[in-house]
DSSP file (Angstrom, degrees, kcal/mol; ACC not computed):
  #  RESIDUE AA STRUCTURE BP1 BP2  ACC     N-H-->O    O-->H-N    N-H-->O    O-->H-N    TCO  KAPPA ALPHA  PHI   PSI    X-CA   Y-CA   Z-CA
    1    1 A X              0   0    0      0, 0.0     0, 0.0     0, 0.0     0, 0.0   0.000 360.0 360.0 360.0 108.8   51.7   59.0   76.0
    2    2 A X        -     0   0    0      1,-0.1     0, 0.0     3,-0.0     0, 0.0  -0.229 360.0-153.4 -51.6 141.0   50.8   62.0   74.2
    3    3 A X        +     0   0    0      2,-0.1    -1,-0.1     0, 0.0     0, 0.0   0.303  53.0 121.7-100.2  22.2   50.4   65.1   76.8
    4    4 A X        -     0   0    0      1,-0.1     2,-0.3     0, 0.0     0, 0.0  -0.253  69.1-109.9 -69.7 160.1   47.8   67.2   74.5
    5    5 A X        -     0   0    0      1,-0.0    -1,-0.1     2,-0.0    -2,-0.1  -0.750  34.1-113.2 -89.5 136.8   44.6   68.0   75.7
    6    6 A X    >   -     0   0    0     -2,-0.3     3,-1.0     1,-0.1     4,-0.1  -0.182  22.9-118.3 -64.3 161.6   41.4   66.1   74.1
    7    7 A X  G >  S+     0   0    0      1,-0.2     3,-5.5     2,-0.1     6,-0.3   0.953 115.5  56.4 -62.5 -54.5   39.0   67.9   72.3
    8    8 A X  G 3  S+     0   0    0      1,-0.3    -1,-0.2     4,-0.1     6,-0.1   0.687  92.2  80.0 -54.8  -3.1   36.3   67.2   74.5
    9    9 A X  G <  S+     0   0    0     -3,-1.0     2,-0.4     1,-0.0    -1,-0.3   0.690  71.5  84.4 -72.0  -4.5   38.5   68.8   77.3
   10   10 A X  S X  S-     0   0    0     -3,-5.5     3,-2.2     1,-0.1     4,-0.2  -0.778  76.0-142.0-100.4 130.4   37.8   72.3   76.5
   11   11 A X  T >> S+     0   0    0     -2,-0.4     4,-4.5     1,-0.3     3,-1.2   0.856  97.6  66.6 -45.8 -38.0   34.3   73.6   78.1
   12   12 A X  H 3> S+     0   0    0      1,-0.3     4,-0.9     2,-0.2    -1,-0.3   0.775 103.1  38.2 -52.5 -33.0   33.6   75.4   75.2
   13   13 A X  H <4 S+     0   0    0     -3,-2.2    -1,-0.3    -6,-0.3    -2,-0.2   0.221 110.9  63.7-105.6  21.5   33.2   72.5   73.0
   14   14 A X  H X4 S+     0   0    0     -3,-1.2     3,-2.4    -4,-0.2     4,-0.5   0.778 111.2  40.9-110.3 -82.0   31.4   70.8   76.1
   15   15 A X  H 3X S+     0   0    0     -4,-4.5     4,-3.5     1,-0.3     5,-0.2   0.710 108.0  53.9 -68.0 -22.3   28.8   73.5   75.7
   16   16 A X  T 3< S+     0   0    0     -4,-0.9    -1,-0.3    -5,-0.2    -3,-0.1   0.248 104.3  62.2 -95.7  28.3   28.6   73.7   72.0
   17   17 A X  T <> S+     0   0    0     -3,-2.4     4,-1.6     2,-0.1    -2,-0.2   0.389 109.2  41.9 -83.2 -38.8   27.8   69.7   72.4
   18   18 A X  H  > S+     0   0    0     -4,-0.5     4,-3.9     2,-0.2     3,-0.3   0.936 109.2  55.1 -91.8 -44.4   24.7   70.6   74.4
   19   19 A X  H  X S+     0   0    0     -4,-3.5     4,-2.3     1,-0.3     5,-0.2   0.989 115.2  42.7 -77.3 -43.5   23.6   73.4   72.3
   20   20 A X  H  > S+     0   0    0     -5,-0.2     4,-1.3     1,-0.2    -1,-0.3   0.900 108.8  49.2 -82.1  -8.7   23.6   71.2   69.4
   21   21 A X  H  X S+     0   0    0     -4,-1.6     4,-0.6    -3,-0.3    -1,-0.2   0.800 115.4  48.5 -78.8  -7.8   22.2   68.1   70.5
   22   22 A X  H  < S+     0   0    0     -4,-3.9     3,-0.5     1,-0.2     4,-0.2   0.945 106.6  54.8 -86.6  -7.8   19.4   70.1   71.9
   23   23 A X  H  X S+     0   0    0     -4,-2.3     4,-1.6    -5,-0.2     3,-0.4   0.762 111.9  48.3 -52.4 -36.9   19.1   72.0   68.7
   24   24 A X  H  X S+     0   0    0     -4,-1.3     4,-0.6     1,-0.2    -1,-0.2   0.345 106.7  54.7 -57.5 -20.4   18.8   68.4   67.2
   25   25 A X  H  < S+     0   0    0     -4,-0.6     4,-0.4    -3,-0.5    -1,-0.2   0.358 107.1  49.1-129.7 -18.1   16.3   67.5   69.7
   26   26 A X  H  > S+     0   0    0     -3,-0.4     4,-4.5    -4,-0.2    -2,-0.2   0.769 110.4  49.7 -57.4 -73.5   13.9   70.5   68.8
   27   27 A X  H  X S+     0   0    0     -4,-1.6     4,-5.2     1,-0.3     5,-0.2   0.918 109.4  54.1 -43.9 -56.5   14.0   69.8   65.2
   28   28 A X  H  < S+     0   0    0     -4,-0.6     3,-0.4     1,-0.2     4,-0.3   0.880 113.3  43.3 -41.4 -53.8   13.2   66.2   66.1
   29   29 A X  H >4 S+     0   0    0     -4,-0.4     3,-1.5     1,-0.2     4,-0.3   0.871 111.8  54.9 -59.8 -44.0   10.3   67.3   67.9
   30   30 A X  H >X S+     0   0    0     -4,-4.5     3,-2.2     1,-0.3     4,-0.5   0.807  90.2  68.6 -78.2  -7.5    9.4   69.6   65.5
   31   31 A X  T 3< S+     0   0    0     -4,-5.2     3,-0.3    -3,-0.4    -1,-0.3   0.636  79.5  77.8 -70.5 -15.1    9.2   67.5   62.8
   32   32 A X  T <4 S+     0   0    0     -3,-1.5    -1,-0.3    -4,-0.3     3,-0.3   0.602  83.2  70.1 -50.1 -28.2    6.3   65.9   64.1
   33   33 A X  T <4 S+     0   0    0     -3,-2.2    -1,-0.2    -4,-0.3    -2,-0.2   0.925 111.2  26.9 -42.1 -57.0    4.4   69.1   63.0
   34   34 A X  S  < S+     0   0    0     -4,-0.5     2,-0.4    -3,-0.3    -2,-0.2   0.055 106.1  79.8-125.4  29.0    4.8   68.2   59.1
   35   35 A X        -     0   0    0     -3,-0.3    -1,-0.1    -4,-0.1    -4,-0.0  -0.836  69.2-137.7-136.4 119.0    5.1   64.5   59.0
   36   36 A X        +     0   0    0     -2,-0.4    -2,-0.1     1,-0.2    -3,-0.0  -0.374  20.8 179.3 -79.5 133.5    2.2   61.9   59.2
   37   37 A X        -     0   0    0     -5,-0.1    -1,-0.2     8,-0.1    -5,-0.0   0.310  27.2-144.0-112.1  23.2    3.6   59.0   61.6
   38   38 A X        -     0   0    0      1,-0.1     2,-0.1     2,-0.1     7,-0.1   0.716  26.0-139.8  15.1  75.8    0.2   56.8   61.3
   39   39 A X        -     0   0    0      5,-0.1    -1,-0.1     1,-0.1     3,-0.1  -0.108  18.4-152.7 -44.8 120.1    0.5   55.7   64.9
   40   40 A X  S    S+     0   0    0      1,-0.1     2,-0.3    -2,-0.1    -1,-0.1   0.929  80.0  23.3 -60.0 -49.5   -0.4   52.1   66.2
   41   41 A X  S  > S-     0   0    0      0, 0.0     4,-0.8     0, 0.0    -1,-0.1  -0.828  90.8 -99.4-124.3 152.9   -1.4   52.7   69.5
   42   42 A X  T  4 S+     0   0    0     -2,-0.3     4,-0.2     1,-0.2     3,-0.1   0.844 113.0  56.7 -35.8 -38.6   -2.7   55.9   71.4
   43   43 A X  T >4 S+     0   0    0      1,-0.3     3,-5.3     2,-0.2    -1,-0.2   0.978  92.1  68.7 -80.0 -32.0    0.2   57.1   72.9
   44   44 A X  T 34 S+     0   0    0      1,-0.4    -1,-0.3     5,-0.1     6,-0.2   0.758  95.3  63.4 -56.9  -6.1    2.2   57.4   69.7
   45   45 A X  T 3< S+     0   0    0     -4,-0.8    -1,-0.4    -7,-0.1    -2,-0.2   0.847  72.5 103.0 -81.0 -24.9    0.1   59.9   68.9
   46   46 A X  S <  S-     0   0    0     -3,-5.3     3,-0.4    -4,-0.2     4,-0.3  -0.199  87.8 -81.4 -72.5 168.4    0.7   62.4   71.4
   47   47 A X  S    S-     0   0    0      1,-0.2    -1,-0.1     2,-0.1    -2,-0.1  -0.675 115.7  -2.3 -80.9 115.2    3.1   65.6   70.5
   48   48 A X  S    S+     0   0    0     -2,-0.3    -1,-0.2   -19,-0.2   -19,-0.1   0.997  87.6 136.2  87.0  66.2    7.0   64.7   70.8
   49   49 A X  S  > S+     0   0    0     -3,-0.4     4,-3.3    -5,-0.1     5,-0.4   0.400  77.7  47.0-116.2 -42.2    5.9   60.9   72.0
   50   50 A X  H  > S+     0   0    0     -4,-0.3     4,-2.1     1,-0.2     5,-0.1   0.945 110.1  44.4 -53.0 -64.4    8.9   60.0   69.3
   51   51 A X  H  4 S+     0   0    0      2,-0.2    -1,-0.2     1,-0.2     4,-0.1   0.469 115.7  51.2 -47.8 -38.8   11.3   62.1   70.3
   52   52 A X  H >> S+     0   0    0      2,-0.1     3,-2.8     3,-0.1     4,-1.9   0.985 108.1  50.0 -10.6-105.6   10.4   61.1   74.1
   53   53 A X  H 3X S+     0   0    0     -4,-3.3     4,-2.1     1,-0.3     5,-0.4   0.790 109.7  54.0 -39.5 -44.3   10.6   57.3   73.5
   54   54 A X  H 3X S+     0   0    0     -4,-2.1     4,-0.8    -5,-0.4    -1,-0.3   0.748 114.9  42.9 -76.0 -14.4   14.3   57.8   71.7
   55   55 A X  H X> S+     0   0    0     -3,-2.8     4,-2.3     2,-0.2     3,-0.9   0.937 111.9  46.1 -43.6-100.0   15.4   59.6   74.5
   56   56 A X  H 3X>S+     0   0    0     -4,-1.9     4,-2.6     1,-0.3     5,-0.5   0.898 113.0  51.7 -32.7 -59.6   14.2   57.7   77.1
   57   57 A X  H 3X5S+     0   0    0     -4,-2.1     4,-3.6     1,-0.2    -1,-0.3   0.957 114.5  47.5 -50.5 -48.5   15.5   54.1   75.3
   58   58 A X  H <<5S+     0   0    0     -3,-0.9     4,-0.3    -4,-0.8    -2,-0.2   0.981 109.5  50.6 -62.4 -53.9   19.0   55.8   74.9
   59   59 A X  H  X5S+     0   0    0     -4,-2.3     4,-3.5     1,-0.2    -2,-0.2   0.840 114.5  45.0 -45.2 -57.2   18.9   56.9   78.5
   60   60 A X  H  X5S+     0   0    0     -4,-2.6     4,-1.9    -5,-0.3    -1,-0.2   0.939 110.5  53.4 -60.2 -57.9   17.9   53.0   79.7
   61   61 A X  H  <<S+     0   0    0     -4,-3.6    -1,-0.2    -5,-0.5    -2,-0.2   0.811 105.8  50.6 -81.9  16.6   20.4   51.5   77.6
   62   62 A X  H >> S+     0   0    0     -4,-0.3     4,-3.1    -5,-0.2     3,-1.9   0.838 113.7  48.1 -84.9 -49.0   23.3   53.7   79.1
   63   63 A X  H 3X S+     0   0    0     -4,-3.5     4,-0.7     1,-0.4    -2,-0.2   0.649 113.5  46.4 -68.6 -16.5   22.1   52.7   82.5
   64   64 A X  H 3< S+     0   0    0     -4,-1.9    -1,-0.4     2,-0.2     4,-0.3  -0.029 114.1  50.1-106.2  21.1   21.9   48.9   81.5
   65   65 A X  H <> S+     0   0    0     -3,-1.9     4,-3.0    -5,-0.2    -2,-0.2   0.602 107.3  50.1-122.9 -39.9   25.2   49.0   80.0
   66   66 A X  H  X S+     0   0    0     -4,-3.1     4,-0.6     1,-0.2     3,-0.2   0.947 113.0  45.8 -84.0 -22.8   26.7   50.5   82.8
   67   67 A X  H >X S+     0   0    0     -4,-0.7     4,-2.7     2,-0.3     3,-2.2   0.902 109.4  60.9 -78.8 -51.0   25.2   47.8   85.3
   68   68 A X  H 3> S+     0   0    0      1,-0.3     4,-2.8    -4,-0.3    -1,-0.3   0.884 100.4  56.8 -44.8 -55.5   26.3   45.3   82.7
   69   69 A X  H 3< S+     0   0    0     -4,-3.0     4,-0.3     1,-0.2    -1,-0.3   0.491 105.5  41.3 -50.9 -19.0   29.5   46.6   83.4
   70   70 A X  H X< S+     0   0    0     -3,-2.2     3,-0.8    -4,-0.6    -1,-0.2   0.734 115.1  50.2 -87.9 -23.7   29.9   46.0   87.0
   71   71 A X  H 3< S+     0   0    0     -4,-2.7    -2,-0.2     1,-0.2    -3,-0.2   0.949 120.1  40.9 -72.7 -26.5   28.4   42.7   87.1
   72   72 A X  T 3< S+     0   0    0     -4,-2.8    -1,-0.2    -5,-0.3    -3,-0.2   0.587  94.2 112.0 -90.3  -0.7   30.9   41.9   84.0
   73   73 A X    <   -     0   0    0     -3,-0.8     2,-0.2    -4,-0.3    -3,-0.0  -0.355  47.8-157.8 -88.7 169.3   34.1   43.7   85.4
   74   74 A X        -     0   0    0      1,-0.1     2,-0.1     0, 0.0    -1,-0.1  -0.642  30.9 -92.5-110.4 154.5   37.3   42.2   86.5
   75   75 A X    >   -     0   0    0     -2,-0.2     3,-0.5     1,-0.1     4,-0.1  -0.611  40.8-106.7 -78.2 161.8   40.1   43.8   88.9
   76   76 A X  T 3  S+     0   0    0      1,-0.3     3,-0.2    -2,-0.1    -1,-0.1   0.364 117.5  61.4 -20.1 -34.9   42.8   45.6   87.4
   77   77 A X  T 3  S+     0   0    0      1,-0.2     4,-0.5     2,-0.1    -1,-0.3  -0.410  71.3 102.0-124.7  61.1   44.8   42.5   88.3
   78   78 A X  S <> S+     0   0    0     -3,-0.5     4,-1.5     2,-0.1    -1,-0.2   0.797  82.0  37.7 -82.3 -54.4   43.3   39.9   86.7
   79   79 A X  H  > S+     0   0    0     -3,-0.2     4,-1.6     1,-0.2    -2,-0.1   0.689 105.2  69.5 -88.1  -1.3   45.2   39.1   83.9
   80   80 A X  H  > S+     0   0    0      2,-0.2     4,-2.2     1,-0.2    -1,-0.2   0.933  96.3  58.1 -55.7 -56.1   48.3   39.7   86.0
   81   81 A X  H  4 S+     0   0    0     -4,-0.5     4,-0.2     1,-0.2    -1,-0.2   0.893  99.7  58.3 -34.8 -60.0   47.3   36.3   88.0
   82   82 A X  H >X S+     0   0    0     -4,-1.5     3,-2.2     1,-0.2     4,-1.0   0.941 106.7  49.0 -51.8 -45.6   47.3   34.0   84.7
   83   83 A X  H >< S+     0   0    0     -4,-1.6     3,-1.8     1,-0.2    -2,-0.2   0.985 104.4  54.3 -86.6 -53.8   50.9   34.9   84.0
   84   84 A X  T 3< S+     0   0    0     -4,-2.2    -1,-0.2     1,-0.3    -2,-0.1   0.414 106.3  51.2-102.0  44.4   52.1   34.2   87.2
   85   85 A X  T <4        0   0    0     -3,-2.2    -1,-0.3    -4,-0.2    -2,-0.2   0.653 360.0 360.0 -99.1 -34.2   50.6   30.4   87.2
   86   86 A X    <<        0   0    0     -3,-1.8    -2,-0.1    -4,-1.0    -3,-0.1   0.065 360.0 360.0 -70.5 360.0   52.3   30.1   84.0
């Protein structure tokens, strides 16, 4: 087992994580200035409604992923059991 330290261990690249997705996350917004989204419904019309919703959708499918994951998990000693029926 390597003992190096991950990149993502150092705060410094932590914080220059955040500053660019929210730099990312601006732009997104702001591009709604100089692009016609011909909107379906009302709300898609409001300012940043895109930028929102992709947000919001990521957010929800972390939170259904992780639920998935306790209803789907197994102990630690799961597979341990098979072997020693075997």
């Amino acid at each position: 087992m390597s003992t190096q330290a991950h990149w993502l261990d150092d705060k410094r690249n932590i914080k220059l994580l955040w500053r660019g997705f929210l730099v990312i996350f601006a732009l997104t917004v702001a591009a709604g200035f100089f692009v016609d989204l011909h909107p379906h419904f009302e709300i898609e019309s409001w300012f940043g409604f895109n930028a929102a919703y992709g947000f919001i959708t990521c957010v929800l499918m972390i939170v259904g992923a992780k639920g998935l994951g306790l209803l789907l998990k197994r102990p630690d000693t799961h597979y341990e059991r098979d072997e020693k029926h075997d």
